[in-house]
N, C-alpha and C positions, 0 to 999 in steps of 0.2 A: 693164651698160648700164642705163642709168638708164630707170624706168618713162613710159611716155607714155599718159595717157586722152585720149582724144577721143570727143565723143560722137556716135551716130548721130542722128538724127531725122529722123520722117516731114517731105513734103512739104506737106503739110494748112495750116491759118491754127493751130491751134493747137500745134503745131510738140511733139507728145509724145517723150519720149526711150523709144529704142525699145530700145539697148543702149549701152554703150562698147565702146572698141577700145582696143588701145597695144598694147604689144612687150613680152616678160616677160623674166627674167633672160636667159634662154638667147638669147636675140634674135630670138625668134618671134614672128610679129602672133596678135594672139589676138582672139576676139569674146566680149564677157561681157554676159549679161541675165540679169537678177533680175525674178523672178514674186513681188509681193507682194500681201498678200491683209488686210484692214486693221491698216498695219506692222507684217505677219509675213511673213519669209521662206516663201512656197512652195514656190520651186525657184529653182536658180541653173544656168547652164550656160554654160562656156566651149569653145569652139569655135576650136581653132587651124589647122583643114587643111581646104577644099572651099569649098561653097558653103553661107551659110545664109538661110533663107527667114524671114521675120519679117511680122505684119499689125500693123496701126495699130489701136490701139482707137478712134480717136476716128470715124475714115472710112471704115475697114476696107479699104485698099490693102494687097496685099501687097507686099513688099520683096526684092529678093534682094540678099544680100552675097557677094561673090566673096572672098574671102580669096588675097589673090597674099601671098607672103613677100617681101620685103626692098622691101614698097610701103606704100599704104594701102588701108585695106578700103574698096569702091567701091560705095555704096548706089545702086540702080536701080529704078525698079514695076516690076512684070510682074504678069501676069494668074493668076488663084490656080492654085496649085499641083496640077498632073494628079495626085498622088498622094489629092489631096484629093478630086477629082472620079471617083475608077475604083468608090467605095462605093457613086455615086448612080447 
């Protein structure tokens, strides 16, 4: 199965790309974002099963992606992440 990128982005006015999506060989949705840090790879992380939570740098909204399989990954804001807020 042939590969599909599509890109995520925030909802903000200057519309940052926050990760890609597309289906991999096996015919799984997958979520991929790249941490670069000046053009150096920092981190990279693909995400093919659950939920993932992503912020905007430019507005700082958080994002949640739902990952369904045999759909497309569904970007939403939600309010930041309780696991973020149990340290304060």
């Amino acid at each position: 199965m042939p590969k599909r990128d599509h890109q995520l982005r925030c909802f903000c006015s200057t519309e940052p790309l926050l990760a890609t999506y597309g289906v991999d060989d096996e015919g799984r949705l997958y979520v991929h974002v790249k941490i670069y840090k000046q053009r150096r790879i920092f981190g990279e992380v693909i995400v093919t099963e659950g939920i993932v939570r992503l912020i905007c740098r430019e507005c700082f909204r958080w994002h949640k992606v739902n990952i369904k399989q045999h759909g497309e990954a569904v970007l939403s804001e939600e309010p930041v992440p309780s696991e973020l807020l149990a340290g304060t």
